[in-house]
N, C-alpha and C positions, 0 to 999 in steps of 0.2 A: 775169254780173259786169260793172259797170260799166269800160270800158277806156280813155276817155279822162283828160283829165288827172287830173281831181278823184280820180280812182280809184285814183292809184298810192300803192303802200303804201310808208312809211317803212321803212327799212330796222332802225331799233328797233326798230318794230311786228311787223316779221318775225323777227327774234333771238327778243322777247318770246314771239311765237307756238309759234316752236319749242320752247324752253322750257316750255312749259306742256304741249305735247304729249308731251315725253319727261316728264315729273314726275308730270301726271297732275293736275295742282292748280295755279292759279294763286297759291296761297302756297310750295309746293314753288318753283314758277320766280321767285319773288320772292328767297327766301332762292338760288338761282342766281346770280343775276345782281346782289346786292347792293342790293335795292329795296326796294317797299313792293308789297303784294298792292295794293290800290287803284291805285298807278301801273298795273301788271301787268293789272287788270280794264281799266280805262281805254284801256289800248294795243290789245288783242284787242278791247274794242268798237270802239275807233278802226279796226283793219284791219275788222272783220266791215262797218262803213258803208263804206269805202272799197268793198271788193267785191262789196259787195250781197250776201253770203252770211252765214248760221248756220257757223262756223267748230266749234264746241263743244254738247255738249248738258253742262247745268251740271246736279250730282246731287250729294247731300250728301256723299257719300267722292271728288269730288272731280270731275274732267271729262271725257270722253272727246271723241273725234274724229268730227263727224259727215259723210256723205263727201263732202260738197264738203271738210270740214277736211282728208280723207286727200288728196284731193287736193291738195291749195295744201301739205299737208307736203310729197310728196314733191319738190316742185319746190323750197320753200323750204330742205329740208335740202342740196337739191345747190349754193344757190347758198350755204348760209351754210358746208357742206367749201370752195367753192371761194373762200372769204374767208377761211377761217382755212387755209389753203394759203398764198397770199399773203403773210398777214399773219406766217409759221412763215417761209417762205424768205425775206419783207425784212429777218427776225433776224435768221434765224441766215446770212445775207451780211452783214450789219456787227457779230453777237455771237454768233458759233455756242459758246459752252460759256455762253451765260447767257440766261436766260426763265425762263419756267412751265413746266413738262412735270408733267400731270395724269395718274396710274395709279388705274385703279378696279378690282378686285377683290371678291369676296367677304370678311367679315369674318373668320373664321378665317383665312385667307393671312395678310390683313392682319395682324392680331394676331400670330399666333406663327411666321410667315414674314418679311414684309418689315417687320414694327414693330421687330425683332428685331436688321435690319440694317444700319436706314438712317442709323445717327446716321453711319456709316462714314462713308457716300455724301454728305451734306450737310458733313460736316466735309472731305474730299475734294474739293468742288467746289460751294463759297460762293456762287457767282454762277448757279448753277440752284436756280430757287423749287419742287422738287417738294410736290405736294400729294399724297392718297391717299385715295381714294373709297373706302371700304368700306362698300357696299351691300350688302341680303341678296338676292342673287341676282337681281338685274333685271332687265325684262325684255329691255331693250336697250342691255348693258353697252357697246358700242362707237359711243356717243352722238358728236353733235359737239363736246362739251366735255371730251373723253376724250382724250389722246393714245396711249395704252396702258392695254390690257386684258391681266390675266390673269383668265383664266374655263379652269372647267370644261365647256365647250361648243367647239366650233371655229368659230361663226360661221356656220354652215351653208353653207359655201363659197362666200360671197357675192363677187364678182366683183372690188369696189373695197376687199376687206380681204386683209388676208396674217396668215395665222394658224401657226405654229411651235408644235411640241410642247415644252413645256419639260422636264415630267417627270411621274411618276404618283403617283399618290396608292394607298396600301394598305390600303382599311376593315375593323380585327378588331375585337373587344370587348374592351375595356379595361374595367378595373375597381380600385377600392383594396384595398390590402391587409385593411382593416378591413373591408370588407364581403364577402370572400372567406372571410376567418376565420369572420365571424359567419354567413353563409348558404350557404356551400362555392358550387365550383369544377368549372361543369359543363365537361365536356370532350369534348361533342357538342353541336351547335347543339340536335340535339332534345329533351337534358337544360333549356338553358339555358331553356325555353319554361319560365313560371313565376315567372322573377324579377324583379325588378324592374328598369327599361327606362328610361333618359334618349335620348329623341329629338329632331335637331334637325325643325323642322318639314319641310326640304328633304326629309329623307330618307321623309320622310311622305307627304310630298307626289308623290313622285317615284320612288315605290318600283318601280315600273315599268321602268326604267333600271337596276335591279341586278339579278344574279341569280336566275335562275326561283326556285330554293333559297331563297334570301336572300328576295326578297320574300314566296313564301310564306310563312318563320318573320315576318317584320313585321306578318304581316297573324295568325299565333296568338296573337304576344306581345303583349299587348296593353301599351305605355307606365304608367309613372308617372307620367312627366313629358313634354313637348312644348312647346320653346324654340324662339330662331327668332333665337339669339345662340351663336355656337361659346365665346364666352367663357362664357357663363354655363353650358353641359353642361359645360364641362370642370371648372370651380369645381365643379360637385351632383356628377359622377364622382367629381372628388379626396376629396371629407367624405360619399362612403359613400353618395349617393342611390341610386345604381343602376348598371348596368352599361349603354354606351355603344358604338357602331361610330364609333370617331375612324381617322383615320389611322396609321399607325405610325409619322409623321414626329414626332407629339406626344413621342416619347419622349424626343426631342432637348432639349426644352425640360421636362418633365414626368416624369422617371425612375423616381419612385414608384410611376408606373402600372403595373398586372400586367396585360400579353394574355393572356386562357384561352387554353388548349389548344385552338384552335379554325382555320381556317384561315379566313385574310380570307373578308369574305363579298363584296369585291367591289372592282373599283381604277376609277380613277378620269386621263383624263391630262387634267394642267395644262397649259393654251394660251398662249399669248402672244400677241395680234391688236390690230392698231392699221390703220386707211388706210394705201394704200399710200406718200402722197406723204407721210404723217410721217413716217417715219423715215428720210427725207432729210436734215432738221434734222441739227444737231450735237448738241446738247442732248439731243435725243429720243433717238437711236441712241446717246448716251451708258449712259441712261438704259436704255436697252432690253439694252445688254451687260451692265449690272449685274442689272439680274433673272433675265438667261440663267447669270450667274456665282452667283447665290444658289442655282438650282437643280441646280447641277452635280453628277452624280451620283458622280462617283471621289472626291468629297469628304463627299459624304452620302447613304449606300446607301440610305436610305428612298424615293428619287427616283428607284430604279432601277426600268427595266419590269419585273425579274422579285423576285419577292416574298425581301426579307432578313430574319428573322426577328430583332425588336430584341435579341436576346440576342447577334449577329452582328455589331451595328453596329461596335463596335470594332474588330474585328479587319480589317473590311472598309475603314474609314474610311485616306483614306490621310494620311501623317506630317502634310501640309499641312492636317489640318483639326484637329489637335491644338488642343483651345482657342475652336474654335468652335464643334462640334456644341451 
């Protein structure tokens, strides 16, 4: 790599880079960073002449990192944490309850978790711009344009994240009424093999992370259906497509759902993980108390570690959540 003057890279040109390496596409990191894909091409060739390297191997679903690219990431994401550190603490010392604070999530949270709650929180505190990343499971939820993550992973204990359990998730089969009437109500996992099956693709994908039990019925039942949007199973469950492993928190939002007689096939805990130097901010740690108060579990037993059957949630729920479940 060239290292005299001509060679040093723009500091756009590295944003840009980074960018395209967490997206995967240099139209992904355009639609990022509010550009055009040709700016975006341009700047990445502009760094690759600067350094005298192949930064990227370009393939039609998009780009990958070739390793000199892996290399000049890792250095370039440390310097681009350690600018947006800076640029978080010159805030929030002259505006700690106002900025951006960006939460990415998978899209069921999103939707029937925090889409649910946040008119609260922005009506509450006008001068924080939150945004809400709802991705399908990426691969590297705790990007540099993230300030908060919740994921169903912990980060794998990486050094410079802090990751908090916030609460669990309880996967049963749900199903409508109408299609329990029309095709009955097995009340053994090993009856339910046979019926018809709305998958999200995660779960497909990933079946290896639930239950020895559990994944073997995945791997008899063969699917109906195979989605890769928590909204859209839960729409084909509610008009009768099939039966579904949702959480039991859906009930909160979703009432007419029936759980078989069946016991979860598997839980799941909800994380919280941001760098450690965000949630110094005001805004952020603002931010990061209300996700921890969304999940609280004396307020909504679905979130609880040990398994409450939705026909319990009432009773469990305490006065203070009257009105919201």
């Amino acid at each position: 790599m060239d290292n005299g003057d001509g060679g040093r890279a723009d500091w756009d040109d590295i944003k840009t880079f980074v960018a395209a390496a967490q997206t995967g596409s240099f139209g992904a990191a355009a639609r990022r960073l509010g550009t055009t894909q040709p700016t975006v091409t341009r700047r990445i060739e502009d760094l690759e002449t600067r350094l005298g390297a192949k930064l990227f191997d370009r393939g039609l679903r998009g780009v990958s990192l070739t390793r000199a690219g892996e290399m000049v990431y890792d250095r370039a994401l440390t310097m681009q944490r350690a600018s947006l550190d800076i640029e978080r603490l010159s805030l929030d010392h002259d505006t700690p309850d106002s900025g951006d604070v960006t939460v990415a999530m998978p899209e069921g949270l999103g939707a029937y978790v925090m889409g649910l709650e946040v008119a609260d929180f922005v009506r509450e505190n006008p001068r924080i711009r939150l945004g809400l990343d709802c991705g399908f499971y990426p691969e590297n939820p705790v990007d540099s344009h993230v300030d908060l993550s919740v994921q169903l992973t912990d980060a794998g204990g990486a050094p410079e994240l802090s990751a908090t359990p916030l609460g669990t998730l309880h996967y049963a089969l749900f199903a409508s009424r109408d299609y329990l009437e029309t095709y009955g109500a097995p009340t053994r996992i090993e009856d339910a093999v046979g019926h018809r099956f709305v998958y999200h693709s995660a779960q497909v994908s990933r079946r290896g992370r639930w239950e020895p039990k559990t994944s073997a019925f995945i791997e008899l039942s063969a699917p109906s259906m195979v989605v890769n949007s928590s909204t859209v199973m839960l729409h084909a469950i509610q008009r009768g497509a099939g039966i579904g492993a949702i959480p039991t928190a859906i009930v909160s939002v979703a009432p007419e759902l029936v759980m078989l007689d069946i016991p979860p096939l598997a839980t799941a805990t909800v994380w919280l993980c941001h760098h450690r130097e965000a949630a110094k901010t005001g805004r952020v740690a603002k931010v990061a108390q209300w996700l921890t108060d969304i999940f609280d579990a004396r307020e909504r037993p679905w979130f609880r570690p040990e398994f409450i059957h939705p026909s319990e949630f009432a009773t469990w729920a305490w006065p203070a959540a009257t009105g919201r479940g």
